[in-house]
N, C-alpha and C positions, 0 to 999 in steps of 0.2 A: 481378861475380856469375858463378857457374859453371852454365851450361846447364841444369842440374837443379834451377835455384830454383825453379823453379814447382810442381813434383814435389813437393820434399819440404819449401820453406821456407828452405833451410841456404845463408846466402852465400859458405860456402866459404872459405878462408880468405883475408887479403888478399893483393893484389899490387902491393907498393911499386913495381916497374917500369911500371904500368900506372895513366894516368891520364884522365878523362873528356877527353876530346879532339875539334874539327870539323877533320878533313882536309880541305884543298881540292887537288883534283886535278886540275893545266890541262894539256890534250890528252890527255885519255887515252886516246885512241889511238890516239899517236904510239908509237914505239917504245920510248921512254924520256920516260916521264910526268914532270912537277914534282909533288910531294906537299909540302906543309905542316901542319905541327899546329900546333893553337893548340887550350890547354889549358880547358878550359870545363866546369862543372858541369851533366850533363844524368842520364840514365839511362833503363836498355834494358827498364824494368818497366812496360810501358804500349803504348799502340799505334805502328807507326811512324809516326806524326807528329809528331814533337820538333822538327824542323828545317823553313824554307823558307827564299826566298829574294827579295828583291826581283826585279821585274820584270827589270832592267837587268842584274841577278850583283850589283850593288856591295856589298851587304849582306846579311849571311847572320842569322835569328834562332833562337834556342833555347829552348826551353820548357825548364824544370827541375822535372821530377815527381816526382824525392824530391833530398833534398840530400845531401851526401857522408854516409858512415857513419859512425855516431859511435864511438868507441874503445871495443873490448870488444863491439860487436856482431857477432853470428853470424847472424842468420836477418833475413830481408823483413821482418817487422814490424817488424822494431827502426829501418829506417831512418824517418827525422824527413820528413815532406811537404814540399816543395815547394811554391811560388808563384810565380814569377816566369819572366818573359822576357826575354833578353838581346838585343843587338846587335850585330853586329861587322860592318868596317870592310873588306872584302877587298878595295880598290884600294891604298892605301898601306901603313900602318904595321902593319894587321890584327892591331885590340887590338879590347878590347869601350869600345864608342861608350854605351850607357845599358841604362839596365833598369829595367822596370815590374811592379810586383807585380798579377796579374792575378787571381788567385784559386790554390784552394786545390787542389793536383795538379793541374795542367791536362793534360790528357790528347791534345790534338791544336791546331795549329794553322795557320793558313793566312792568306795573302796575298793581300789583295783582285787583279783584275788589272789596278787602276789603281795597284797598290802603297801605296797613301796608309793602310790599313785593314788590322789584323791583325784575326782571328776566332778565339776561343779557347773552347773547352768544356772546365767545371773542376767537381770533383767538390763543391764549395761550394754548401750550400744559398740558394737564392733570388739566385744570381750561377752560372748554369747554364753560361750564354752570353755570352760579354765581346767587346768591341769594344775595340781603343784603336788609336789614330790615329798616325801614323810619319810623320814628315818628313825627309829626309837622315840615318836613321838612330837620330834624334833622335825618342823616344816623345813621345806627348801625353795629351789627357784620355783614361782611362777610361770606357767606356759598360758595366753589368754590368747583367743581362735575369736576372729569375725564367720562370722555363717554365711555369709553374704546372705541375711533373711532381708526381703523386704520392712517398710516401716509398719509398725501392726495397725490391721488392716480398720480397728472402729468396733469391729464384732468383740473384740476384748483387747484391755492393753498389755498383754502379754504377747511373748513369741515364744517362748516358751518354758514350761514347767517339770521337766521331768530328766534326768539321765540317767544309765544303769550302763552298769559292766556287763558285756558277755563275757562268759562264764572260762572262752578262751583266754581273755586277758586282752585280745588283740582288737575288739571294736567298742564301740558305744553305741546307746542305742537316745536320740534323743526327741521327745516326744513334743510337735510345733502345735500347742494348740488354737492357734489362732488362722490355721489352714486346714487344721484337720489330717493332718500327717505326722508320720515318723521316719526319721533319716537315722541313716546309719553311718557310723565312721569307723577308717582304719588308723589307730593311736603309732603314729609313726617315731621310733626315738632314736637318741643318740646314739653314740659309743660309752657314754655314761650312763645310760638308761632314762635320760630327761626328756620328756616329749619334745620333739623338733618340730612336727608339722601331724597334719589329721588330713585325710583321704575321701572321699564319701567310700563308703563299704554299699554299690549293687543301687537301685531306687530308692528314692523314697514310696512310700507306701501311702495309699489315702486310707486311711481310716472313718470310722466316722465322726460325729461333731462331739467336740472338746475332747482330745483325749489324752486326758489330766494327770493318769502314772501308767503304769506298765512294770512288767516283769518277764525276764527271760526263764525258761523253762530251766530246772538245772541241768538238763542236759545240752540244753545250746541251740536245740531245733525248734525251739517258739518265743514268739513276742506277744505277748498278748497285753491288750493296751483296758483301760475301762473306759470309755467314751460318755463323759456326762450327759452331752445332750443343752450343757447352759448356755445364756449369751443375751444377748442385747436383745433378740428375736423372741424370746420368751419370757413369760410374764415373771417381773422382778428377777430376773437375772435366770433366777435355782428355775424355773417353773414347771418342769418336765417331772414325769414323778416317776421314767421308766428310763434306763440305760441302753446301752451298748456294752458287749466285750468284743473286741476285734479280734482275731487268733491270725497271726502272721508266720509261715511256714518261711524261715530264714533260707538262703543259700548255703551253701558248703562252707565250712571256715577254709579260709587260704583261695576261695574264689575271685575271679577276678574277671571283667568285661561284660558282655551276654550272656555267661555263666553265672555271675554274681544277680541271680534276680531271686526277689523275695517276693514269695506272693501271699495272698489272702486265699483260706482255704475254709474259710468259716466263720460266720458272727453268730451270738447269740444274743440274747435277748438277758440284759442285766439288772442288778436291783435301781432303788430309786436311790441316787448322792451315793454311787459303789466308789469310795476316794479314796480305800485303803484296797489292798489285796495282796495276797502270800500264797508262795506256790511248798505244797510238800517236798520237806529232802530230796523223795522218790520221784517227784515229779507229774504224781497220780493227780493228784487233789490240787483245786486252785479254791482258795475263801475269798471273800470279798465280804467286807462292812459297809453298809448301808444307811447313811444317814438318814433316810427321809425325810419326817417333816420334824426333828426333833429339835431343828433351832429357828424354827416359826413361830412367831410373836404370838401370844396367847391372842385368839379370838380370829389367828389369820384361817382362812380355808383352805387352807394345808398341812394345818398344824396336825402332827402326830405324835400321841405319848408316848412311842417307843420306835424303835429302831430295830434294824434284823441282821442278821449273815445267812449270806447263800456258801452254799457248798456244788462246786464244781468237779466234773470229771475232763481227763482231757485222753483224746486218745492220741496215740502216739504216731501213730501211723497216719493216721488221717490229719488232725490238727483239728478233729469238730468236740465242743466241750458240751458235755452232757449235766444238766442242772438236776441235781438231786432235790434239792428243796429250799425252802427260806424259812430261818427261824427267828420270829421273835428277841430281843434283847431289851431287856428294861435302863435304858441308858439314854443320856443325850449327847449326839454327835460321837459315836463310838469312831478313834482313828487309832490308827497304829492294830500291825498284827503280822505276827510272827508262829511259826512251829517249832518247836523242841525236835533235839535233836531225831527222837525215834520217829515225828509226824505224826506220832497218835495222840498229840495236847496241843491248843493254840490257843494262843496269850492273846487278848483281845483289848484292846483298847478303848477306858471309857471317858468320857472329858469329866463328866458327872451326873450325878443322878436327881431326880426330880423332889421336889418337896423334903431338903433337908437343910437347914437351918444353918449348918456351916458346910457348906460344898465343898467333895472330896471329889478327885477323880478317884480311879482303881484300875488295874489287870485285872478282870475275867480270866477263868482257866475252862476251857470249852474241850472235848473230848473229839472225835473223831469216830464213829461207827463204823462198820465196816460187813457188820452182819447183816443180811438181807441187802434192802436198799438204804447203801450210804447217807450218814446224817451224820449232822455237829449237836451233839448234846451239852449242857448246860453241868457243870461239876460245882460242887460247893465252897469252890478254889478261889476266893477272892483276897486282896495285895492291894487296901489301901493306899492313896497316894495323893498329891497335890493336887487341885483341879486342871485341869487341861492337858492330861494326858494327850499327848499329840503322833510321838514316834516310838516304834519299840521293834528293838533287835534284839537275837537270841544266837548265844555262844554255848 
């Protein structure tokens, strides 16, 4: 799809050289990275959460949100939904090991951090919320949850886009954007470990408007949501050229009644299209990528040659996140973004870049500062790849 689906609809025309592909890239950054493709049905029309990863690396899974194009199709609707999650195998032969149909476009998924538990939000009525259980690779039973959510509401036809694991293991956090909230649950299971039933975990939380992904703090004591700001109210959908970050100060894990309350201790004020975001190991540093006007149709009044990342501070105590700056990025629709293990390198995610004859995406390797006042600096770390780089995890 060409940068300006969103815009106007129009897939552009195909690209027989170009196929849905998961890069894996070991060391990157060494001086001369290993890349491998392996070719997999996924797509970049949805949030980035398509991809994660078992605990260990061994095994990488893929959510598939629409299925390839079918012949003679031009424009985003035409493409056919999605259901399913695949597997694959990144120690040996790195094929795809199995696949489970989970519901219908699933929009985000995530890996319990016992590994044992995929969490899956899928636009399917009365199967909101899916659970299915993964062993060596190997999927198991299905668990599908009605939310009791109302029908969405006109302001967008979603209900929502987002889940993530607390970092307990024991809730979910899942993000409605079609009301501007976040609910929380408690993953109640067997004697076999199979989810049996889901709980709400304390309120839900209002946020502000659309808010699109989220990330728990690794310590467990924040939610912090990026709130777009799009919708039917604003002009062509994107129109807003300014965000939200919501910072949600959790309850105690193992809370429960009038105790279990989560509150809002802090907003700030975020980039323009912030649709990715990665918190440091440590928990210090919160990034966020910033679309802005990079997939506006040449001649629109929005349109922006480049894109940025901000770099956040979060305090721990408080829950109020302190904006160090916003940097420039020569990219269109920068998604996906991850830290290395130490938190001083963040792998950035580009779809592709402007004015090049055959379109590549790439990884950016961006630095972290730390001297004076905090910034992300730019390294000379780049990891060609297929265009539409969308999701990226780091083991």
């Amino acid at each position: 799809m060409v940068p300006t689906v969103y815009e106007t609809g129009e897939l552009g025309p195909p690209d027989m050289n170009s196929k849905d592909t998961l890069s894996v890239i070991t060391s990157p950054l060494s001086p001369v990275p290993s890349v491998t493709g392996m070719e997999i049905s996924n797509s970049t029309y949805g949030p980035p959460g398509a991809l994660d990863l078992s605990p260990d690396g061994g095994f990488a899974f893929v959510s598939e949100t629409y299925l390839q194009r079918p012949t003679g199709a031009t424009r985003l609707d035409e493409l056919p939904p999605g259901n399913t999650i695949r597997s694959l195998n990144l120690n040996s032969e790195r094929s795809v090991v199995d696949s489970v149909e989970i519901g219908s476009r699933p929009q985000a998924i995530d890996v319990s951090p016992l590994g044992d538990l995929i969490a899956a939000v899928t636009v399917e009525n009365n199967r909101e919320l899916a659970f299915v259980s993964v062993d060596g690779g190997r999927f198991g039973k299905v668990a599908s949850f009605d939310l009791g959510l109302e029908p969405p509401t006109g302001f967008i036809p979603l209900k929502s886009t987002w889940v993530q694991w607390h970092p307990s293991g024991r809730y979910v956090a899942v993000n409605l954007v079609d009301r501007n909230q976040v609910a929380f649950y408690e993953v109640i299971r067997d004697q076999s470990g199979h989810v049996a039933n889901i709980h709400p975990w304390g309120n839900r939380v209002q946020t502000n408007k659309f808010p699109f992904v989220g990330r728990f703090s690794p310590d467990g004591r924040y939610y912090i949501t990026a709130d777009l700001q799009w919708g039917i109210d604003t002009d062509g959908f994107y129109g807003v050229q300014e965000g939200i970050l919501t910072s949600i100060r959790l309850a105690d894990v193992g809370s429960s009644g009038d105790a279990a309350r989560h509150r809002v201790p802090h907003i700030a004020l975020g980039g323009w299209g912030s649709e990715t975001m990665a918190f440091s190991p440590d928990g210090r540093f919160l990034v966020t990528s910033n679309l802005r006007g990079t997939g506006k149709p040449d001649g629109s009044r929005d349109w922006t040659e480049r894109a940025s990342l901000s770099l956040y501070e979060l305090n721990a105590e408080t829950g109020r996140l302190t904006l160090h700056g916003e940097w420039p990025i020569s990219s269109v629709l920068p998604q996906g973004l991850a830290f290395d293990r130490s938190g001083r390198n963040v792998f950035v995610g580009v779809n592709r870049y402007r004015n090049e004859s055959s379109p590549l995406g790439a990884v950016e390797i961006w630095r972290i500062v730390t001297e004076g006042r905090p910034s992300v600096v730019a390294t000379k770390g780049r990891i060609r790849l297929p265009p539409g780089v969308h999701t990226i995890v780091s083991r």
